[in-house]
mmCIF file of the N, C-alpha and C atoms, coordinates in Angstrom:
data_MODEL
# 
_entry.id   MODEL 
# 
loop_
_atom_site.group_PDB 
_atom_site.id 
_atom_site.type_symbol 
_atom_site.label_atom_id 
_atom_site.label_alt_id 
_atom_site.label_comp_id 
_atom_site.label_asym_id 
_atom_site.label_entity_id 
_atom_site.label_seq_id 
_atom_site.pdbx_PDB_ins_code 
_atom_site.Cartn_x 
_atom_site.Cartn_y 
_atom_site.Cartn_z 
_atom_site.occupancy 
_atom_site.B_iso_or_equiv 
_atom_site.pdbx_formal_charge 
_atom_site.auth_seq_id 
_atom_site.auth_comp_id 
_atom_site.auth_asym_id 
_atom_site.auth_atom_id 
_atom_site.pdbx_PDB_model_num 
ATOM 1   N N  . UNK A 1 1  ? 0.819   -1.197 0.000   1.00 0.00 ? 1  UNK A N  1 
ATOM 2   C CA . UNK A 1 1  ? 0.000   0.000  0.000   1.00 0.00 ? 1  UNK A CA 1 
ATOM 3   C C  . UNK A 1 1  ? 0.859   1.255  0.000   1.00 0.00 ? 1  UNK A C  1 
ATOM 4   N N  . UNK A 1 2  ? 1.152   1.444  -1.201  1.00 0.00 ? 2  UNK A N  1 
ATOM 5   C CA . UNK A 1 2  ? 2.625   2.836  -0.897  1.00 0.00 ? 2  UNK A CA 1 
ATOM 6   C C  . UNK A 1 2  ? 1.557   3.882  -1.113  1.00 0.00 ? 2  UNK A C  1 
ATOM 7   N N  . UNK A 1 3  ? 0.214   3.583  -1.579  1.00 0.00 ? 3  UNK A N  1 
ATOM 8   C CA . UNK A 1 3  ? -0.684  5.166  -1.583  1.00 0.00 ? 3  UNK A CA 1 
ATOM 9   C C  . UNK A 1 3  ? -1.409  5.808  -0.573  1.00 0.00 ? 3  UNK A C  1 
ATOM 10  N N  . UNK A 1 4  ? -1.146  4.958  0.706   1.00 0.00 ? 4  UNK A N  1 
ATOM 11  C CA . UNK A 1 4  ? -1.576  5.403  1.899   1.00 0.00 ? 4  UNK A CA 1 
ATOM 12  C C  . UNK A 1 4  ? -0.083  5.905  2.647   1.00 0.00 ? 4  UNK A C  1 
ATOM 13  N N  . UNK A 1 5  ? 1.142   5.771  2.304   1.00 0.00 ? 5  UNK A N  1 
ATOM 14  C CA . UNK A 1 5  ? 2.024   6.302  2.923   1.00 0.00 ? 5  UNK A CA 1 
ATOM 15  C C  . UNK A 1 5  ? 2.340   7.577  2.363   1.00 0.00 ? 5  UNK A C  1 
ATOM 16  N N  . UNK A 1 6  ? 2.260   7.049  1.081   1.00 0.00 ? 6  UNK A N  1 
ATOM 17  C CA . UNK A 1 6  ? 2.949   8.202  0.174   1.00 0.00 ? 6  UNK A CA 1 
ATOM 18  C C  . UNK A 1 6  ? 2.707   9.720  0.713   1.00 0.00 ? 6  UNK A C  1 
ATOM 19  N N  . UNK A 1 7  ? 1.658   10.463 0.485   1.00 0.00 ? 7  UNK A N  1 
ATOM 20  C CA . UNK A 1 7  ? 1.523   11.932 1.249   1.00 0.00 ? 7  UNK A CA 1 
ATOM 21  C C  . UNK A 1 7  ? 1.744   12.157 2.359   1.00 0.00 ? 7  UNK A C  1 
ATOM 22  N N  . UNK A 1 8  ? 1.753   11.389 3.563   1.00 0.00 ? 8  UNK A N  1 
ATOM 23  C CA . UNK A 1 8  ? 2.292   11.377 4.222   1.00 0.00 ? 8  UNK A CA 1 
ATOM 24  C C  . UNK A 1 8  ? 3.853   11.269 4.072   1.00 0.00 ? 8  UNK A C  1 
ATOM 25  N N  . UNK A 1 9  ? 4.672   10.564 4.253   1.00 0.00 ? 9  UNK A N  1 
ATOM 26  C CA . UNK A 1 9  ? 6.219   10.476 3.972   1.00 0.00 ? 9  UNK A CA 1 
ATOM 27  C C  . UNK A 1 9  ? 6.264   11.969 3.075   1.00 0.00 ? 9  UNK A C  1 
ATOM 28  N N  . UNK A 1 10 ? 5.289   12.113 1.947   1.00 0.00 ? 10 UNK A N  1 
ATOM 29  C CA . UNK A 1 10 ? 6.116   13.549 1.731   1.00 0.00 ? 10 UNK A CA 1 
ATOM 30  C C  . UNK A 1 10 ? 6.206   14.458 2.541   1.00 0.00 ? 10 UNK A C  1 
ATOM 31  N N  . UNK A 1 11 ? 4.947   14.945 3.030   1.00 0.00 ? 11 UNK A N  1 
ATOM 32  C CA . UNK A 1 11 ? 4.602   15.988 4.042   1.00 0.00 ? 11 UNK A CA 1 
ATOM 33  C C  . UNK A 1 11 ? 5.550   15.752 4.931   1.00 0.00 ? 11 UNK A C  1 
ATOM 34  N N  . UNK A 1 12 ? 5.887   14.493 5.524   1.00 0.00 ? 12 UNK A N  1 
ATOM 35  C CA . UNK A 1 12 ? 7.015   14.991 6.403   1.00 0.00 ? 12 UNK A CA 1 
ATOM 36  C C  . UNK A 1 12 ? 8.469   15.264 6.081   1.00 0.00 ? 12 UNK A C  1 
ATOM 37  N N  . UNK A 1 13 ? 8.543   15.043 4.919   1.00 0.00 ? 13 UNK A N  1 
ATOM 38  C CA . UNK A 1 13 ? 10.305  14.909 4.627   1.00 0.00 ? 13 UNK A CA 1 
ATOM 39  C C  . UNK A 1 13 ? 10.195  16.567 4.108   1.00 0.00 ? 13 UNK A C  1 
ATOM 40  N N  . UNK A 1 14 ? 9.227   17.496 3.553   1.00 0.00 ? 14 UNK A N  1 
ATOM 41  C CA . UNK A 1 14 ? 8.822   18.564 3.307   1.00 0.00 ? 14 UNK A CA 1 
ATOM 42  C C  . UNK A 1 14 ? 9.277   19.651 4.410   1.00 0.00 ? 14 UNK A C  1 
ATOM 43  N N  . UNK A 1 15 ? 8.449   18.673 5.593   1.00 0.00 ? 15 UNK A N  1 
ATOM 44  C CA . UNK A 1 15 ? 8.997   19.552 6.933   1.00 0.00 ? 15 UNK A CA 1 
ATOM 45  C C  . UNK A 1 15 ? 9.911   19.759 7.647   1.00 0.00 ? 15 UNK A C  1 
ATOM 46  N N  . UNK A 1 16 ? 10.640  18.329 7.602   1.00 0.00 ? 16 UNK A N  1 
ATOM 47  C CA . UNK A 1 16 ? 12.160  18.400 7.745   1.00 0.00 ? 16 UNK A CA 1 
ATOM 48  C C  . UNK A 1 16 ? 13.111  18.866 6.904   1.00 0.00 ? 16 UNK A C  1 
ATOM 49  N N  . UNK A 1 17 ? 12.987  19.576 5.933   1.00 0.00 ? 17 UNK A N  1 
ATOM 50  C CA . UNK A 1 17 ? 13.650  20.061 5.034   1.00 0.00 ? 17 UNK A CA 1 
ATOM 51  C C  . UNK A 1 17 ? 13.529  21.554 5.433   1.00 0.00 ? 17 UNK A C  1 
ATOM 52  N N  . UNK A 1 18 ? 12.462  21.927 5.461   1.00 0.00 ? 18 UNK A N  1 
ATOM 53  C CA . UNK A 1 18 ? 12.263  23.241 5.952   1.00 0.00 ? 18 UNK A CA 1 
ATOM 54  C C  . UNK A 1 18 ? 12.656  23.477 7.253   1.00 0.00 ? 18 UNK A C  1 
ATOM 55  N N  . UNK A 1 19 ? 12.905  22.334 8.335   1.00 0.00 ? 19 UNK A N  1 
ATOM 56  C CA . UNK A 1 19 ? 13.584  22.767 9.390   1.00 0.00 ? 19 UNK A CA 1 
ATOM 57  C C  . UNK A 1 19 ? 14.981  22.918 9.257   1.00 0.00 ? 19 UNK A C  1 
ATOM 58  N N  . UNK A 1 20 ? 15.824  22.138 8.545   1.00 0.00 ? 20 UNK A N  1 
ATOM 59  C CA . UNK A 1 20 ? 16.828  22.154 8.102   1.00 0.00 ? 20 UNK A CA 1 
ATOM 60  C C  . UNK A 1 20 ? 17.061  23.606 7.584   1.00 0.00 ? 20 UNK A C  1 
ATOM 61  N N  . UNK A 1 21 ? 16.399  23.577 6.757   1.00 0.00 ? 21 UNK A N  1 
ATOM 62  C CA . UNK A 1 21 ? 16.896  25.588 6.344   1.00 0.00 ? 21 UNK A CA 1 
ATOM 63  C C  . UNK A 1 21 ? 16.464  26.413 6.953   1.00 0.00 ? 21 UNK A C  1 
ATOM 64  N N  . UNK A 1 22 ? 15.755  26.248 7.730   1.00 0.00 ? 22 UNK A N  1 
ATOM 65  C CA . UNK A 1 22 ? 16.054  27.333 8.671   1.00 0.00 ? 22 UNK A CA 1 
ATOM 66  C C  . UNK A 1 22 ? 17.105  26.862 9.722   1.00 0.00 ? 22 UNK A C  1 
ATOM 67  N N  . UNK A 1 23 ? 17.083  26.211 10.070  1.00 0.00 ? 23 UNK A N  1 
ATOM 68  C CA . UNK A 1 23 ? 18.430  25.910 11.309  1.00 0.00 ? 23 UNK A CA 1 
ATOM 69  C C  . UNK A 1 23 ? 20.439  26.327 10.705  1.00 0.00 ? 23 UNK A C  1 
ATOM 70  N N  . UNK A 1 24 ? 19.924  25.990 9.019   1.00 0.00 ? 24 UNK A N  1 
ATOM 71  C CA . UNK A 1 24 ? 20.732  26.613 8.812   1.00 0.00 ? 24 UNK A CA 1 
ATOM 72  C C  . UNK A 1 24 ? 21.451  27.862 7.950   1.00 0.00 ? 24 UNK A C  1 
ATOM 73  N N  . UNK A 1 25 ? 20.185  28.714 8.130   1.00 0.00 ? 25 UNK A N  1 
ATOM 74  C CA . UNK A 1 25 ? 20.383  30.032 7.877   1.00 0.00 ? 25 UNK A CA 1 
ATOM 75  C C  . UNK A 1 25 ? 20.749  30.684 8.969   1.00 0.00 ? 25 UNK A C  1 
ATOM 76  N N  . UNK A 1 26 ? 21.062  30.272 10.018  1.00 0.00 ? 26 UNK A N  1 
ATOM 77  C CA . UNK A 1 26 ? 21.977  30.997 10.983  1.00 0.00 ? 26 UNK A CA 1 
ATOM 78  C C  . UNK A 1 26 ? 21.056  32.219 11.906  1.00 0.00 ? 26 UNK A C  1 
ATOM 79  N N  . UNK A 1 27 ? 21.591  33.157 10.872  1.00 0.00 ? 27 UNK A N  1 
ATOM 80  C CA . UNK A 1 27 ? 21.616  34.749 11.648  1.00 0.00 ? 27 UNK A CA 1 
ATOM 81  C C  . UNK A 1 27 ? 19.878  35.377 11.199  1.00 0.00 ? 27 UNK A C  1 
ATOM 82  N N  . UNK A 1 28 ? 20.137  34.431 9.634   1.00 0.00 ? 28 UNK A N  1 
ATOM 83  C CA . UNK A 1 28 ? 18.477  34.759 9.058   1.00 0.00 ? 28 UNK A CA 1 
ATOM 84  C C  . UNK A 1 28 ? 17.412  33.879 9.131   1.00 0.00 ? 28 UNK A C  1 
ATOM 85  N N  . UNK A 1 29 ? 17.150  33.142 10.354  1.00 0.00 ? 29 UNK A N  1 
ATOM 86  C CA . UNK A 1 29 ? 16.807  32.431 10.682  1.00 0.00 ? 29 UNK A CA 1 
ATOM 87  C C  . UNK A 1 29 ? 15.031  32.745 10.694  1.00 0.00 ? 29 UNK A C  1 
ATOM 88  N N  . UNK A 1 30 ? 14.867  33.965 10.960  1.00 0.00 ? 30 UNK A N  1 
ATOM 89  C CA . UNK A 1 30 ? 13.329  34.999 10.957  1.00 0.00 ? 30 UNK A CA 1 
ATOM 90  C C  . UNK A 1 30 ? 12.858  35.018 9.819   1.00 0.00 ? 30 UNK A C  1 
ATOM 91  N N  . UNK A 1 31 ? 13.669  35.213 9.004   1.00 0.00 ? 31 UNK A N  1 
ATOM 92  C CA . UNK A 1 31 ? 13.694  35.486 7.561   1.00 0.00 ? 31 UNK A CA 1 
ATOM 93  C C  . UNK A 1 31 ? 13.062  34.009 6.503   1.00 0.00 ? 31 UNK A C  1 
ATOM 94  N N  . UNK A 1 32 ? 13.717  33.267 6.947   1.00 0.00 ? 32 UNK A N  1 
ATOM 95  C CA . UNK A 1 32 ? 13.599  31.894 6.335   1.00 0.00 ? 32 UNK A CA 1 
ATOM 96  C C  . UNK A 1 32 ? 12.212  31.681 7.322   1.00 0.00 ? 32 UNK A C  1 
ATOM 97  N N  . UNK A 1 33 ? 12.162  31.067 8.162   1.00 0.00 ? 33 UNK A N  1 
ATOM 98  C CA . UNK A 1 33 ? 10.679  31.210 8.517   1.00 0.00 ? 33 UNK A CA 1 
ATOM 99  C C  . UNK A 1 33 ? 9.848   32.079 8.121   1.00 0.00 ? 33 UNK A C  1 
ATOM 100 N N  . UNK A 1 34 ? 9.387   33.220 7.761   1.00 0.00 ? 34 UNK A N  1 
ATOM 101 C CA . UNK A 1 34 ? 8.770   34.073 7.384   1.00 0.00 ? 34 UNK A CA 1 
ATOM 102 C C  . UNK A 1 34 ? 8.558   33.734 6.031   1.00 0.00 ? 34 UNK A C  1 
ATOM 103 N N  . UNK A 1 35 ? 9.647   33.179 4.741   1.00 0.00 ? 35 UNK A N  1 
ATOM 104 C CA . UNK A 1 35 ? 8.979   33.339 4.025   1.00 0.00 ? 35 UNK A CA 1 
ATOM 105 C C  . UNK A 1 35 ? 8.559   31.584 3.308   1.00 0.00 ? 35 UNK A C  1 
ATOM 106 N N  . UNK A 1 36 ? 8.985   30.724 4.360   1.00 0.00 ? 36 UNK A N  1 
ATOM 107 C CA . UNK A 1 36 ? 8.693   29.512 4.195   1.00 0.00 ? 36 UNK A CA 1 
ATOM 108 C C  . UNK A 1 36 ? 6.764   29.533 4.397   1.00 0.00 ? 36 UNK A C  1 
ATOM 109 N N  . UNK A 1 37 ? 6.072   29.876 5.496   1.00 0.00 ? 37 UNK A N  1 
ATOM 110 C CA . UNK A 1 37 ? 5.109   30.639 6.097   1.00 0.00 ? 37 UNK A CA 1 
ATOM 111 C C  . UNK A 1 37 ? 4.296   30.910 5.148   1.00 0.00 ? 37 UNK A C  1 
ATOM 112 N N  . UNK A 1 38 ? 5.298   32.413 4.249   1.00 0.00 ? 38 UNK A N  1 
ATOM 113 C CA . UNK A 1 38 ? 4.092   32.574 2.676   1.00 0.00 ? 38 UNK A CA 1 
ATOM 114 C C  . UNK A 1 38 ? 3.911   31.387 1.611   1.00 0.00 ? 38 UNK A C  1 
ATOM 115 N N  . UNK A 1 39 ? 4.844   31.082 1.875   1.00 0.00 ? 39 UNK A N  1 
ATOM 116 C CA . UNK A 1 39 ? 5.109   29.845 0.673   1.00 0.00 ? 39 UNK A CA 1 
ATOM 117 C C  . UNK A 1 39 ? 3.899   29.008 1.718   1.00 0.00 ? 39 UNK A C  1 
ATOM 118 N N  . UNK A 1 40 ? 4.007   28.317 2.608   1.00 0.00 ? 40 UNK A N  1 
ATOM 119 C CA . UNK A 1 40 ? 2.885   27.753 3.016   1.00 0.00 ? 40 UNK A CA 1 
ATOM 120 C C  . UNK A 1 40 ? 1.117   28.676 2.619   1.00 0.00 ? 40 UNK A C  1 
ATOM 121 N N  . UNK A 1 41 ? 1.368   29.908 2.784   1.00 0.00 ? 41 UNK A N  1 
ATOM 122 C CA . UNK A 1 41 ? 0.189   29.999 2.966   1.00 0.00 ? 41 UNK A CA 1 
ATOM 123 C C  . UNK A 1 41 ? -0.139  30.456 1.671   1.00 0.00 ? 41 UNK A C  1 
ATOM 124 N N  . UNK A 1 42 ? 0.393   30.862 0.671   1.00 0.00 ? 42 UNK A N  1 
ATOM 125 C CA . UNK A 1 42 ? 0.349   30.729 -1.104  1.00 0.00 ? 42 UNK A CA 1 
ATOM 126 C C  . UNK A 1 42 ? -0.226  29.298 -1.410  1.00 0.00 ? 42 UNK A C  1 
ATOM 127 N N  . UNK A 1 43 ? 0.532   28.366 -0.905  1.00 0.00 ? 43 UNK A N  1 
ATOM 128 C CA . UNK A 1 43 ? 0.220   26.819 -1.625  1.00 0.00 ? 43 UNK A CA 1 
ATOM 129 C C  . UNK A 1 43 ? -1.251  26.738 -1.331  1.00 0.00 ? 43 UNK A C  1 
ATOM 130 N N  . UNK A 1 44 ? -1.657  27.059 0.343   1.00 0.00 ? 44 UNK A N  1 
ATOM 131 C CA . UNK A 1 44 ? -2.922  26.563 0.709   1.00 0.00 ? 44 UNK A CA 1 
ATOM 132 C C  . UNK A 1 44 ? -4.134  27.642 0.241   1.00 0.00 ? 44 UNK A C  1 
ATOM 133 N N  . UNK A 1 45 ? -3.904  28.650 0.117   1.00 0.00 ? 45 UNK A N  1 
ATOM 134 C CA . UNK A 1 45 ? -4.703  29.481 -0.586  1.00 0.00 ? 45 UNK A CA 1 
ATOM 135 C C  . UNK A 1 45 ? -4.893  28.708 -2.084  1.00 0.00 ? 45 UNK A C  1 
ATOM 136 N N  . UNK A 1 46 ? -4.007  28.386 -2.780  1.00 0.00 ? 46 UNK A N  1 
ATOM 137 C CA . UNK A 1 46 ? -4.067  28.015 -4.323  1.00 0.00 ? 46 UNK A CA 1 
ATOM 138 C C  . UNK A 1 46 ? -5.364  26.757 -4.669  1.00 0.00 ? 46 UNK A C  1 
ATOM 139 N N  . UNK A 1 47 ? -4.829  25.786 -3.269  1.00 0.00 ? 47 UNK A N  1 
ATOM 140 C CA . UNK A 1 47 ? -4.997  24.611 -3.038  1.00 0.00 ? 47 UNK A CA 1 
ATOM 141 C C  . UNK A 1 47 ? -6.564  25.112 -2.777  1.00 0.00 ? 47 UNK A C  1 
ATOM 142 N N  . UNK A 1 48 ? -7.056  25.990 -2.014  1.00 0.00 ? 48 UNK A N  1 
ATOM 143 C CA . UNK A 1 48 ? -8.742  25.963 -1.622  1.00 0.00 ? 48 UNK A CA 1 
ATOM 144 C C  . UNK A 1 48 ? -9.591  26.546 -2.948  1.00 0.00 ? 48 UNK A C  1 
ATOM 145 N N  . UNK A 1 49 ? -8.393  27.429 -3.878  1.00 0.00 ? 49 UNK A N  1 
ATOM 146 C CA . UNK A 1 49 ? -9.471  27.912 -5.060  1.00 0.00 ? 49 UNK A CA 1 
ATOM 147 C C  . UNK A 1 49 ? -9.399  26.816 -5.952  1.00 0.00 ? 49 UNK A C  1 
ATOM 148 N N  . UNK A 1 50 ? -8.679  26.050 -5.920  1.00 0.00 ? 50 UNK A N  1 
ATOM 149 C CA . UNK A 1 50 ? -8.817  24.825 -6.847  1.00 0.00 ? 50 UNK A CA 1 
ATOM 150 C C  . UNK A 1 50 ? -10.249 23.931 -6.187  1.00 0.00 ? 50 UNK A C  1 
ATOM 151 N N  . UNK A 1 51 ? -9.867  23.651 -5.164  1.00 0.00 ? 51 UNK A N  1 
ATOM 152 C CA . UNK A 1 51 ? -11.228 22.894 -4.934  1.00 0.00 ? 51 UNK A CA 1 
ATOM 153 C C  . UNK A 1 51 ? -12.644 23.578 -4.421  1.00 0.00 ? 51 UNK A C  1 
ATOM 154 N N  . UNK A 1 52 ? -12.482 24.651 -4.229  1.00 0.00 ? 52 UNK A N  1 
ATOM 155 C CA . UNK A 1 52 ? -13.736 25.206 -5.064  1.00 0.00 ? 52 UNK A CA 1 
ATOM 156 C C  . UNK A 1 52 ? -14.091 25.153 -6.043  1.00 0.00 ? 52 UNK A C  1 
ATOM 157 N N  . UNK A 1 53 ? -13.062 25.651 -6.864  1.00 0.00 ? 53 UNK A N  1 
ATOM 158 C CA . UNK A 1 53 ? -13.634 25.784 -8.756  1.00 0.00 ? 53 UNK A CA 1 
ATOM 159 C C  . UNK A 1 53 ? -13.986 24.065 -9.165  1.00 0.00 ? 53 UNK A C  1 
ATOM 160 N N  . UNK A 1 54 ? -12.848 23.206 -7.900  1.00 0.00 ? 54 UNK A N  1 
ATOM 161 C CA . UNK A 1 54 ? -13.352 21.954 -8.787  1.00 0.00 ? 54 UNK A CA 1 
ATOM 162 C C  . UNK A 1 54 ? -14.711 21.347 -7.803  1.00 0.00 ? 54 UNK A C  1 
ATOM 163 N N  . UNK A 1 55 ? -15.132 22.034 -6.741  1.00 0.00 ? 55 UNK A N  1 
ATOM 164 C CA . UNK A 1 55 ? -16.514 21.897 -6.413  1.00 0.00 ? 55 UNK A CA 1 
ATOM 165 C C  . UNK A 1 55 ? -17.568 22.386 -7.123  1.00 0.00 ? 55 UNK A C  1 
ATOM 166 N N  . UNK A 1 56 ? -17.482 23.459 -7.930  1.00 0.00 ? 56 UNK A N  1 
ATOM 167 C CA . UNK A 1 56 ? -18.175 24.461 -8.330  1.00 0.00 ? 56 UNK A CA 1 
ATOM 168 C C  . UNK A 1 56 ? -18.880 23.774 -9.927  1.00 0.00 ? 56 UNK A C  1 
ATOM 169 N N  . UNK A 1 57 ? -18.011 22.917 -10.062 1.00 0.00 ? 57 UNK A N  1 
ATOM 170 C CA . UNK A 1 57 ? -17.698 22.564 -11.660 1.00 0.00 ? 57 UNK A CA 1 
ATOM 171 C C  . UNK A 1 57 ? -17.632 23.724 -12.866 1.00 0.00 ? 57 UNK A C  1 
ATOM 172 N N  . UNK A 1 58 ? -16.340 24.543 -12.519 1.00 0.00 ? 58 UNK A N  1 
ATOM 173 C CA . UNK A 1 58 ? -16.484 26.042 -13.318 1.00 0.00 ? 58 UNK A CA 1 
ATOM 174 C C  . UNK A 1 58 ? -15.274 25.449 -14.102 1.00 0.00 ? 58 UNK A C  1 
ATOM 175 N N  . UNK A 1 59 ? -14.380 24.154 -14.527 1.00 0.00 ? 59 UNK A N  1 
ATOM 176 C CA . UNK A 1 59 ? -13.408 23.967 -14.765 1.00 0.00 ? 59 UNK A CA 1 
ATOM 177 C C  . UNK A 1 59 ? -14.156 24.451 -16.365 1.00 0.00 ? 59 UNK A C  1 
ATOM 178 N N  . UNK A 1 60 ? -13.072 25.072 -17.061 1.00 0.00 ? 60 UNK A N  1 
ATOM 179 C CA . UNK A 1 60 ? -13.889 24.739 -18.690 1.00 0.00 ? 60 UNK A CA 1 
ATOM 180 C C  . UNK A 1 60 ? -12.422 24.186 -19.443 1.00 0.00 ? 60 UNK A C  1 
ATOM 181 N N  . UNK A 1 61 ? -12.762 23.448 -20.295 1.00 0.00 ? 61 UNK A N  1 
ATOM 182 C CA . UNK A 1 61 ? -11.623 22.476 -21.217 1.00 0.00 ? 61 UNK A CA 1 
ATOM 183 C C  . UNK A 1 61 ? -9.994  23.866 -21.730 1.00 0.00 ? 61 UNK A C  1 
ATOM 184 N N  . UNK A 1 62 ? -10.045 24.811 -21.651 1.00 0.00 ? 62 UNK A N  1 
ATOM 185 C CA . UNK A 1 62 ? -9.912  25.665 -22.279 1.00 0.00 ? 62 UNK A CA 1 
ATOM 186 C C  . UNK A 1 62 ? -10.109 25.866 -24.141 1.00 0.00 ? 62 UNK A C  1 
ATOM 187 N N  . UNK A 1 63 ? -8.699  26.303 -24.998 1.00 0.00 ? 63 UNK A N  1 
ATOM 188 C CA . UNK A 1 63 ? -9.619  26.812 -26.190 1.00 0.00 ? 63 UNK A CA 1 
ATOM 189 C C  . UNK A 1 63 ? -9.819  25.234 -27.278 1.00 0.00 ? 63 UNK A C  1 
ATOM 190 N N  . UNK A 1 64 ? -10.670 25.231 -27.860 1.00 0.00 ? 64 UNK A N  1 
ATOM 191 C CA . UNK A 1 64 ? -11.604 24.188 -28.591 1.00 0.00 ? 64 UNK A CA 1 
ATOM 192 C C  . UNK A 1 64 ? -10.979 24.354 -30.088 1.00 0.00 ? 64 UNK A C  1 
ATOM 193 N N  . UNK A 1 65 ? -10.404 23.099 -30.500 1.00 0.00 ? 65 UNK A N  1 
ATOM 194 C CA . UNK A 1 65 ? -10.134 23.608 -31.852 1.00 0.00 ? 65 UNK A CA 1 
ATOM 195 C C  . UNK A 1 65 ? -11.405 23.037 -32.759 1.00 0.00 ? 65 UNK A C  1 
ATOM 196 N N  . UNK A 1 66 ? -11.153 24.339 -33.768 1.00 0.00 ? 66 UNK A N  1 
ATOM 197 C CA . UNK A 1 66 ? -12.325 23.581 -34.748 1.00 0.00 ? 66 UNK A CA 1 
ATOM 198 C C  . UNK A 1 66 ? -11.731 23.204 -35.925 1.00 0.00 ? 66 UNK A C  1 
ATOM 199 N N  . UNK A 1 67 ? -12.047 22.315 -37.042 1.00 0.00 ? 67 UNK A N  1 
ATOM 200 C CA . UNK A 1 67 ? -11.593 22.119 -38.437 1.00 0.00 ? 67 UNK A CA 1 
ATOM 201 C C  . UNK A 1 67 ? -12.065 22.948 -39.069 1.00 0.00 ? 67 UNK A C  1 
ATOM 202 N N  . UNK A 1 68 ? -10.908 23.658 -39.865 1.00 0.00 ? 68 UNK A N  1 
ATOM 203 C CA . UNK A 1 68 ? -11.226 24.800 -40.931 1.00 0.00 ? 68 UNK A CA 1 
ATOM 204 C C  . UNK A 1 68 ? -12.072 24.145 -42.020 1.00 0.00 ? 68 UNK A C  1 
ATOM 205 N N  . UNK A 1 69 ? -12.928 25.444 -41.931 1.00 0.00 ? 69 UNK A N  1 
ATOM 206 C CA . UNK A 1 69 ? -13.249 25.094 -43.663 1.00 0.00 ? 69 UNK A CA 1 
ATOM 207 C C  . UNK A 1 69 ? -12.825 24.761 -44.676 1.00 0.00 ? 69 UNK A C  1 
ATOM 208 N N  . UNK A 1 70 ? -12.796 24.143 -45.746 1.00 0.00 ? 70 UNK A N  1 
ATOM 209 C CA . UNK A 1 70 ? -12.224 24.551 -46.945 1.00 0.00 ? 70 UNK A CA 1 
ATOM 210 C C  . UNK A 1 70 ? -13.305 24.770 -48.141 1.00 0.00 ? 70 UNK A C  1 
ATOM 211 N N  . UNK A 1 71 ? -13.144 25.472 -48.981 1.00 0.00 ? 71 UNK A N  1 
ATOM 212 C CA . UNK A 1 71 ? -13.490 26.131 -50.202 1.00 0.00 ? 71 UNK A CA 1 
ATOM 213 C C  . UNK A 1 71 ? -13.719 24.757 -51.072 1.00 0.00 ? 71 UNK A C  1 
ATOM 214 N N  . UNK A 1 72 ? -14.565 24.309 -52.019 1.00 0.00 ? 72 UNK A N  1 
ATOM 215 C CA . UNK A 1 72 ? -14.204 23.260 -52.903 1.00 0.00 ? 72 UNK A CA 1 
ATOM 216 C C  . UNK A 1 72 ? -14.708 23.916 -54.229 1.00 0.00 ? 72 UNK A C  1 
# 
């Protein structure tokens, strides 16, 4: 069953990565948290208008090709 681990194991190796850079940004340690933070809260914002729009069913195919005419 690797599809019940899978998001999990990412999410955490995600977070340990991000602890890692910040632990080792040292002096900018505020800094790296702060903008790890937006980056979190960008993804999850993105993440709720998607599943709205894909609650909503507003997805549309985008543009449609058509076959040209031709002249005979």
């Amino acid at each position: 069953m690797p599809s019940v681990f899978g998001l999990p194991l990412a999410m955490a190796s995600l977070f340990t990565r991000g602890c890692i850079l910040i632990q080792s940004a040292g002096t900018r340690a505020g800094a790296v948290a702060t903008g790890l933070g937006v980056l979190f809260l960008l993804w999850a914002l993105l993440n709720a208008i998607a599943l709205l729009a894909f609650r909503a069913g507003t997805h549309t195919p985008g543009p449609v090709v058509s076959p040209a005419m031709s002249a005979r």
